[in-house]
Steps between C-alpha positions, in 0.01 A plus 500: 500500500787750563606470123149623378362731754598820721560479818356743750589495879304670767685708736393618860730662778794320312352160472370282235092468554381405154574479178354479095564289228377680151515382149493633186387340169627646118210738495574666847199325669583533867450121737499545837682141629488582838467798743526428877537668861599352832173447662634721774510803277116417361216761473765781537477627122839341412391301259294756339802728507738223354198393215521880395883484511587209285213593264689875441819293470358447125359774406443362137236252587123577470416129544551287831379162609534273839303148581416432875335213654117511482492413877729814604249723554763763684710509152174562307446825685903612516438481127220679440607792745747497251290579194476130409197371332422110578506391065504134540447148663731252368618174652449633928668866451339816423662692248547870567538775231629873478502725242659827585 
């Protein structure tokens, strides 16, 4: 996964508490692989913050994507605070789409 993506890392008071994983296809279609938080940083807006971040970090995509479980309710919300619209139900995940 390192090969294909960019890595992202999270940074609070000088320690690691999350990180991304973001991938980007020929046509600069934007995946979101994986965004995540220490749980004891949750519900503080840091992950908000960082989902804003890493998406100005390419400021040439108008298209992003991300699939989450079905069951993880708590990710369906992060992602629609974050201008996500639910697009898709495919194999268990929910896909997730942004068009900026």
């Amino acid at each position: 996964m390192m090969q294909h993506g960019h890595y992202f890392k999270i940074i609070l008071d000088d320690l690691i508490a999350g990180g991304a994983i973001i991938f980007v296809d020929q046509h600069k279609v934007h995946n979101v692989g994986r965004i995540y938080l220490d749980p004891g940083v949750h519900n503080q807006g840091y992950g908000t913050r960082a989902m804003r971040a890493i998406e100005q970090q390419f400021p040439d995509s108008r298209h992003w994507w991300l699939d989450t479980p079905a069951w993880s309710v708590r990710n369906h919300h992060f992602y629609k605070k974050c201008g996500y619209t639910q697009t898709k139900v495919a194999d268990g995940q929910f896909i997730f789409e942004k068009t900026l």
